[in-house]
NURO-635699 format. One line per field, with one value per residue (C-alpha): residue number from 1; x, y, z. Coordinates in Angstrom, 1 decimal. Example, Ala and Ser with C-alpha at 12.3 -4.5 7.8 and 13.67 -1.06 7.14 Angstrom:
2
nr <- (1	2);
x <- (12.3	13.7);
y <- (-4.5	-1.1);
z <- (7.8	7.1);
END
This chain:
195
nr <- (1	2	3	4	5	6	7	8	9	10	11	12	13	14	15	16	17	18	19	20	21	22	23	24	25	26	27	28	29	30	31	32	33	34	35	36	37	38	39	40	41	42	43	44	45	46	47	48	49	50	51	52	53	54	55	56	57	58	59	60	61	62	63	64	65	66	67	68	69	70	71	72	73	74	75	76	77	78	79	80	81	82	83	84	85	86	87	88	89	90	91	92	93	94	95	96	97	98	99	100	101	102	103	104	105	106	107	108	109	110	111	112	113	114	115	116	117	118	119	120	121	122	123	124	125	126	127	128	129	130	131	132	133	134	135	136	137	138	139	140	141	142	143	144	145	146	147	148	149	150	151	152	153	154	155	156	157	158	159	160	161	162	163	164	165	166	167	168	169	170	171	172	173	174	175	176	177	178	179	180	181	182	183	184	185	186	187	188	189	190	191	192	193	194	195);
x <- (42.6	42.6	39.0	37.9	38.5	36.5	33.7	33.9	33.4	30.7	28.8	29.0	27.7	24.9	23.7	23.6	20.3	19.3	21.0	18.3	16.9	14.0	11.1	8.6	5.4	7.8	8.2	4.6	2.5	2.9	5.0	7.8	9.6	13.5	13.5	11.4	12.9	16.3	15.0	13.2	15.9	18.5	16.0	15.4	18.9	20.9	22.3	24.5	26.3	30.1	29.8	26.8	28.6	28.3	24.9	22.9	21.6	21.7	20.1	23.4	23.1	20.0	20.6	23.8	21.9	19.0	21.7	23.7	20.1	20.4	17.3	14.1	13.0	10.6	7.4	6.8	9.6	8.3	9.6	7.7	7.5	9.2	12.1	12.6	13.1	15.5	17.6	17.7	19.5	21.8	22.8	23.7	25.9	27.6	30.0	30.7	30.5	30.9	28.2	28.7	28.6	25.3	24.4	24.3	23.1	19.7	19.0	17.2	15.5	14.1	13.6	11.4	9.9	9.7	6.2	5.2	2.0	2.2	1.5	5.6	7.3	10.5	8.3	7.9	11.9	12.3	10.3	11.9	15.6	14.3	12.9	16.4	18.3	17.1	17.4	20.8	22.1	21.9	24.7	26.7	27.1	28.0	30.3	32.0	32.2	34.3	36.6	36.8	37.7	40.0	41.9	41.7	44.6	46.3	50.2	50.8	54.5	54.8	55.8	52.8	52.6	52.2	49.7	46.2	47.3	48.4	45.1	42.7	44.6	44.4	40.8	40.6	42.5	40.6	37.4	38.9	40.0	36.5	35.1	37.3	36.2	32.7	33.9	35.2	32.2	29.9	32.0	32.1	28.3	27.8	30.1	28.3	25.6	26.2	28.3);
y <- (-33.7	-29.9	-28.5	-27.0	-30.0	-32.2	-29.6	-29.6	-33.9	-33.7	-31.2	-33.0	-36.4	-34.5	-33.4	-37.0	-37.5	-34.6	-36.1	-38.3	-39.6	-37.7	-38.7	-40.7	-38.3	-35.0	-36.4	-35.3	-37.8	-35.9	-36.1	-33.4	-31.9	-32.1	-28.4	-29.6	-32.5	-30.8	-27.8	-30.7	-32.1	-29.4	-28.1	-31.3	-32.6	-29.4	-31.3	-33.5	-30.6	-30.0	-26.8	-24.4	-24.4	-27.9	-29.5	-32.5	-33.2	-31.7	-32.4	-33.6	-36.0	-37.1	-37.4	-39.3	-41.9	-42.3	-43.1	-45.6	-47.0	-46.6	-44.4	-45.7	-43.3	-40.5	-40.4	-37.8	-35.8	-36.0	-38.5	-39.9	-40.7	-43.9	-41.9	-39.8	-42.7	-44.0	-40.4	-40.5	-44.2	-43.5	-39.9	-41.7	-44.8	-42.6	-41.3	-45.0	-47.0	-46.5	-46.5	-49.7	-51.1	-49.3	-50.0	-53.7	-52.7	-50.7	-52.8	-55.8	-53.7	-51.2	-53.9	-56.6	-53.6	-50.1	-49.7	-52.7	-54.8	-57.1	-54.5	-54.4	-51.8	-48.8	-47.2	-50.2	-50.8	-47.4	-47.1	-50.4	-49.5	-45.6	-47.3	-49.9	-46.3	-44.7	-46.7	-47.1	-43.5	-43.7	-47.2	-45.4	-42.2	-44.4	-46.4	-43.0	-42.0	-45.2	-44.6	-40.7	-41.7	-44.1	-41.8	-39.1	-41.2	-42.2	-40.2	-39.7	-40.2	-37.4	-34.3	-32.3	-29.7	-32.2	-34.5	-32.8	-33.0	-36.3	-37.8	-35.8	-37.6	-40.7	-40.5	-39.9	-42.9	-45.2	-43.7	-44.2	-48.0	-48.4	-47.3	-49.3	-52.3	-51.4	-50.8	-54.3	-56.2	-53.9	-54.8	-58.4	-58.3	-57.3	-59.4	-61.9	-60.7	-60.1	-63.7);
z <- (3.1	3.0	4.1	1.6	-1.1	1.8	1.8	-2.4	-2.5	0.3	-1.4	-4.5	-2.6	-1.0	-4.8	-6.1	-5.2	-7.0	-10.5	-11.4	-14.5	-16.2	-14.6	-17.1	-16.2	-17.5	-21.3	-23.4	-24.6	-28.0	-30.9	-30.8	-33.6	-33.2	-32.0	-29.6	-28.7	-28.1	-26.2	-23.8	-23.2	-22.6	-19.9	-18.2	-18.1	-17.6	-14.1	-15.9	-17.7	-16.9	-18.1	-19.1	-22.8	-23.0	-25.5	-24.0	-27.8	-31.2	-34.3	-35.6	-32.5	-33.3	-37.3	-36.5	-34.2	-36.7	-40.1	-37.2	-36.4	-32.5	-33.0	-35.6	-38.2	-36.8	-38.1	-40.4	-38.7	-34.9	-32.2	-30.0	-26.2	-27.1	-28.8	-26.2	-23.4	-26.1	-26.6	-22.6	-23.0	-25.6	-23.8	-20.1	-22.6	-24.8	-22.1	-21.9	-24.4	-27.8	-30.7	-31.8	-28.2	-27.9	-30.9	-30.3	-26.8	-28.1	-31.3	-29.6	-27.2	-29.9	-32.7	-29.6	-27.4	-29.6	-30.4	-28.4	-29.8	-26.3	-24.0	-22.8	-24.3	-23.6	-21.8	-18.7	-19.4	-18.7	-15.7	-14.4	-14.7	-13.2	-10.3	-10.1	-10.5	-8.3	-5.6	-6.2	-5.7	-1.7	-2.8	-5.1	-2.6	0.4	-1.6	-2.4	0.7	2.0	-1.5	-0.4	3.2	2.2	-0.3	3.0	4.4	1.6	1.3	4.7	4.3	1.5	2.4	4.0	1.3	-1.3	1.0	-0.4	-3.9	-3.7	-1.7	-4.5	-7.0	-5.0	-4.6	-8.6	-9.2	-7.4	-9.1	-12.3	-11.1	-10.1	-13.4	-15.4	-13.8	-14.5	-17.9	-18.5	-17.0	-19.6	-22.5	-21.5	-21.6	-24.8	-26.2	-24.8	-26.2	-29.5	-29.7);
END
């Protein structure tokens, strides 16, 4: 591929690392109000923004998720550490799934660990599936690589002027493949699990 769309897709492997979840000890032990809430987490997710335009949370957001019940009720209009960890959940499904799937995704988890009497709650889910996440990124980035080096080769009977387009969209495709597959499996799942 052209040099400067390699240099782009390395540079964006090499920042993967760097895209992690928010880190438990970062969310306050204290209730915030929703201005709060959204303001905490615009500053400590702004990596996963497309574009600087683009809102991590709102309160429409966070209203919308409390009437579809993928978020309990604050209490007396602050969230808790617990509702945070739950707002970080729905925000990385939502570009996935949709609310119902989460929906029937979050419901058991908040209804059997959210304010937990037996000493397991969101908070040691959360710090499990960070730990599982994180060590996950250095798998994810290699398997990206193989899929970008793959694509690299792909087209070399088009005509060379069309070869770097046509790799790019290659290497899109089989991203898109990739996720779809993913897609499927997850859906599968919660079927099952709501069956």
């Amino acid at each position: 591929m052209e040099r400067n769309h390699s240099d782009l897709i390395l540079s964006i492997l090499e920042q993967l690392p760097q895209m992690e979840h928010i880190k438990l000890s970062e969310i306050p032990n204290i209730d915030l109000y929703m201005d709060q809430v959204t303001s905490f987490m615009e500053e400590h997710m702004q990596h996963s923004k497309r574009r600087s335009e683009d809102k991590i949370l709102t309160k429409t957001m966070i209203n919308n998720y409390a009437k579809n019940k993928l978020l309990p009720p604050p209490a007396k209009k602050r969230y808790s550490k617990e509702h945070m960890l739950l707002l970080i959940f729905i925000y990385y499904f939502k570009g996935i799934l949709s609310l119902n799937d989460i929906q029937s995704l979050m419901k058991p988890v908040t209804e059997r660990f959210f304010h937990g009497e037996d000493g397991f709650n969101i908070e040691d889910i959360y710090r499990e599936v960070y730990a599982l996440g994180k060590e996950q990124i250095s798998v994810i980035r290699e398997d990206l690589k193989r899929t970008y080096e793959k694509a690299s080769v792909s087209f070399e009977n088009a005509p060379k002027d069309e070869q770097d387009f046509l790799q790019i969209f290659c290497f899109i495709c089989l991203l898109c493949f990739d996720i779809y597959l993913r897609k499927q499996v997850i859906e599968r799942l919660l079927d099952s699990l709501t069956s």
